[in-house]
N, C-alpha and C positions, 0 to 999 in steps of 0.2 A: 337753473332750468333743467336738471335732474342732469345724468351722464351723457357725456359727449357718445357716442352711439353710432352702430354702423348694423344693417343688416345684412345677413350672408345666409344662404341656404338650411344649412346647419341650425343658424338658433330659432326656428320653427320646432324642430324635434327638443333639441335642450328645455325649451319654454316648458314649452308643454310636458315635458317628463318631469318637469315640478310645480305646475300649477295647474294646467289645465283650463286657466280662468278665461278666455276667450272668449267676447258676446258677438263676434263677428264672425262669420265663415273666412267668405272672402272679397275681398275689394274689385268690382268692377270701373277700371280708372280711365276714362273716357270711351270709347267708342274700340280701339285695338287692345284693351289690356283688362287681363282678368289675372289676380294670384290674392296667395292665401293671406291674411293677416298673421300677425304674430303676438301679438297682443291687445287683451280689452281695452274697451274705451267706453265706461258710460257715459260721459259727457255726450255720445253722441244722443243718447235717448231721454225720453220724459222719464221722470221716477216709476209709472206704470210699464212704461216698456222696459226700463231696468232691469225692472227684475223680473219680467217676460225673459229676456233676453238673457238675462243669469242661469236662467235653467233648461232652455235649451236656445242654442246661437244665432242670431240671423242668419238667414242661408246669404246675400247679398247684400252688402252697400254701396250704393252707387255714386261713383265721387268725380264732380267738373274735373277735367285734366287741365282745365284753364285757371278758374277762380277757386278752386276744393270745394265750394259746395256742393251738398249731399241729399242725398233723396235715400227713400230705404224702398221705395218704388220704382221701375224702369220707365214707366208711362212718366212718372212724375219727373224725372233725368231728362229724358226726352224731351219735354217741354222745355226745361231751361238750359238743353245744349243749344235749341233751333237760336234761341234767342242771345246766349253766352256768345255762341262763333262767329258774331254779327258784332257785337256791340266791345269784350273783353276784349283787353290788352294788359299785361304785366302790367302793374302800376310801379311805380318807384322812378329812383336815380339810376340811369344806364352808369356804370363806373367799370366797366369790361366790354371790350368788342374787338375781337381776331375771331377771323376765318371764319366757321360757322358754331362760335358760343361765344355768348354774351351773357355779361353778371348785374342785375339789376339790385339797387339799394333798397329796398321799403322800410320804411318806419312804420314800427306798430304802432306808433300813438298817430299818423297821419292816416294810416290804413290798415283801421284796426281790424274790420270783418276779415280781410283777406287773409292776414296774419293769425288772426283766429282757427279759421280754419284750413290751413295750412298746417297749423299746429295741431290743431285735433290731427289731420291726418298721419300726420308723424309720432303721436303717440300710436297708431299701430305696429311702430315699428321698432323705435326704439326704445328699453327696457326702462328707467323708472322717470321720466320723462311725465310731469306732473303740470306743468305750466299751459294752458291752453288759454283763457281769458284774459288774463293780464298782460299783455303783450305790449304795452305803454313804454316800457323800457328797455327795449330791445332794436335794432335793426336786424333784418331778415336781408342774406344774398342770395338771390336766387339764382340758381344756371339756367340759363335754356341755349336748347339748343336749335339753331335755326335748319329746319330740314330743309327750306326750301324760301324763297324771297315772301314767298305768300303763306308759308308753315313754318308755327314756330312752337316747341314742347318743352316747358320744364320737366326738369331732370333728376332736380336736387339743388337741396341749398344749406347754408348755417346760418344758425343767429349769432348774435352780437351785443352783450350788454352795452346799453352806451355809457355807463359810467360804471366797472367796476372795480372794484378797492384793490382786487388782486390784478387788476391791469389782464387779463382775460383777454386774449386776441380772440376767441370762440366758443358758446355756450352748448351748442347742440348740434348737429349734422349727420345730416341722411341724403343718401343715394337712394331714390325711389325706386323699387323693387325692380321694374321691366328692365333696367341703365345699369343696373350693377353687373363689376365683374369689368369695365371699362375705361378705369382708372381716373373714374371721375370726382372718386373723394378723395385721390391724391390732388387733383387738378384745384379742389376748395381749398383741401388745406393750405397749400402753393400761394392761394392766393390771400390767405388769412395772414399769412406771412410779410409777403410782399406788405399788404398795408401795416403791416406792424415798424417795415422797415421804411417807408415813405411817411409813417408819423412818426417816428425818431423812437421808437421804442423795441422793447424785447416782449416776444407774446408767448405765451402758453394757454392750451386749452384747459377749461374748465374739467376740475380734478373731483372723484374719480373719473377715471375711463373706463367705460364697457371692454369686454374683451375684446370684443370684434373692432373697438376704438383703437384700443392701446397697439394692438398688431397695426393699423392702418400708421398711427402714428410713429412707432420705433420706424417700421418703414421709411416715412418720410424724413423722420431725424436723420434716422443713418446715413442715408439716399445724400441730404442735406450736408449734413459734417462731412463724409466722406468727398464730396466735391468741392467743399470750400477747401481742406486740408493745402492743395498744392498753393493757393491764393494766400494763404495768411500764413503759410510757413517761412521765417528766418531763420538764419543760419542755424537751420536745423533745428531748432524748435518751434514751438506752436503754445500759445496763448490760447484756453479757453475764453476768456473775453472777446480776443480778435474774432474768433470763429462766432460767438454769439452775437458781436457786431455784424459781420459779413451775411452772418442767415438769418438777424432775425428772433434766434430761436432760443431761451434761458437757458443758463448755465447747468443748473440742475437735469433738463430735459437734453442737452449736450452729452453731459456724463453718464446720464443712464443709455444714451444711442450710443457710445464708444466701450459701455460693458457690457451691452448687448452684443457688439462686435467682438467682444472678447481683445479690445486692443487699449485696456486702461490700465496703468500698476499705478497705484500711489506709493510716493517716495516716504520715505519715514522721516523725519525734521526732529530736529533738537529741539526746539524751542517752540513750545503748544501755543503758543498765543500766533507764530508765523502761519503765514499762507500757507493753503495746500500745496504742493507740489504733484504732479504726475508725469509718467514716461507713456509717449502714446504710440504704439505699435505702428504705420504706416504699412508694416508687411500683413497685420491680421485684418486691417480696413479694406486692402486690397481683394485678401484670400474671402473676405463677405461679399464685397461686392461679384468678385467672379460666382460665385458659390447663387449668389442672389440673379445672375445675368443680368448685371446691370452699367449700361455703360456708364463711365461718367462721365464723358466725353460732351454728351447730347443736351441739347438745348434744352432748358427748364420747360414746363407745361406751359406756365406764363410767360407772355413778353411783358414786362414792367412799364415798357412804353406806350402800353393800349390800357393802360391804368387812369385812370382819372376819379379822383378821389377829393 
């Protein structure tokens, strides 16, 4: 479903100081939010608007903050907001609910228009992000967040192949522009996790990763390893497997969060067919985390027990 993907301020300029291809100005996203696109989408238009739209941008598209559908008209939005904030509600399976956010399940083969354009919308955001129609095999999590008993905004969400070969905990994820900066694509990934670890499995995101991806995720690893560390250590050692067990999180994406930390040597072994072996730093996981201000003390984003899955 193209790179796991994260949008940040910055890669509006990046894009565009190598393509320029953008048909869209900017995204008007229900009623309080206007910002820039960051990349095309013809999927949103007819072949004649296409390439209208190829050669100079739409100034405006106007996109449900409920259901994503789109108008390229404000009259035409208009009409189907009166009628969307009366009738719409998330569709899916509730499988998240503390305090004021809850993560709903959709299936794209159950609710394919929604999922649809959902997807379009998140090709403006994230970079080669190709999949908009076929959304038959996937689930979609969506966040929202509840402002209020009578108000409720999604935020952001990831898909989820339901059957992949590489065991994929996560195919795509975006923090919708106005909510970024709020630690809310930690709060996904958190939770792409947990269900990896209540289906009895090890997850990693679908590879490669966007820049802006990989930063969110070393993040999370490290965050991740560095707090299970005092949990799964015996008499002074530490088992990559145990920590993989405890987070969730594959061995390989372990090893690259602990030499991002700069606290991994590999031992040298006699004998090439033996297991790796390595010595893990506990003083340079520390000196990250102070360095990063992070405590580790603090209760995860999720509680595992408002999971229902």
């Amino acid at each position: 479903m193209g790179d796991t993907g994260f949008s940040t301020n910055n890669t509006v300029a990046r894009h565009l100081a190598v393509s320029g291809s953008r048909n869209i100005g900017t995204v008007v996203f229900g009623e309080d939010f206007e910002f820039e696109a960051i990349y095309g989408c013809p999927a949103y238009f007819s072949d004649t608007d296409r390439t209208l739209y190829a050669k100079s941008p739409l100034d405006k598209l106007y996109v449900c903050n409920r259901c994503f559908k789109y108008a390229t008209a404000a009259s035409d939005m208009s009409v189907h907001s009166s009628s969307c904030s009366r009738q719409f509600s998330t569709p899916g399976k509730l499988v998240y609910q503390y305090n004021e956010f809850s993560i709903r399940e959709v299936d794209g083969e159950q609710y394919k228009v929604y999922c649809q354009c959902l997807s379009l919308f998140a090709k403006l955001f994230v970079d080669t992000k190709s999949l908009y129609f076929a959304v038959d095999r996937f689930k979609f999590y969506v966040l929202i967040h509840h402002i209020s008993p009578k108000q409720e905004q999604s935020v952001g969400y990831f898909s989820k192949e339901k059957l992949s070969w590489d065991e994929n905990n996560l195919a795509c994820i975006l923090t919708f522009p106005p909510f970024q900066g709020q630690g809310l694509g930690q709060f996904l990934i958190e939770f792409s996790y947990h269900m990896s670890i209540l289906e009895g499995k090890l997850g990693s995101p679908e590879k490669p990763l966007s820049e802006d991806g990989r930063k969110s995720y070393i993040l999370y690893w490290c965050t991740a390893v560095a707090k299970a560390l005092p949990r799964v250590e015996h008499y002074g050692k530490v088992s990559i497997n145990d920590i993989a067990d405890e987070t969730g999180i594959r061995q390989d994406d372990i090893l690259d969060a602990l030499r991002s930390m700069n606290a991994l040597q590999e031992m040298e072994v006699d004998d090439s067919k033996a297991e790796s072996k390595y010595i893990v730093s506990k003083g340079n996981v520390l000196a990250w985390a102070a360095k990063k201000k992070i405590n580790l003390n603090a209760p995860g984003l999720i509680d595992i027990n408002y999971i229902t899955i």
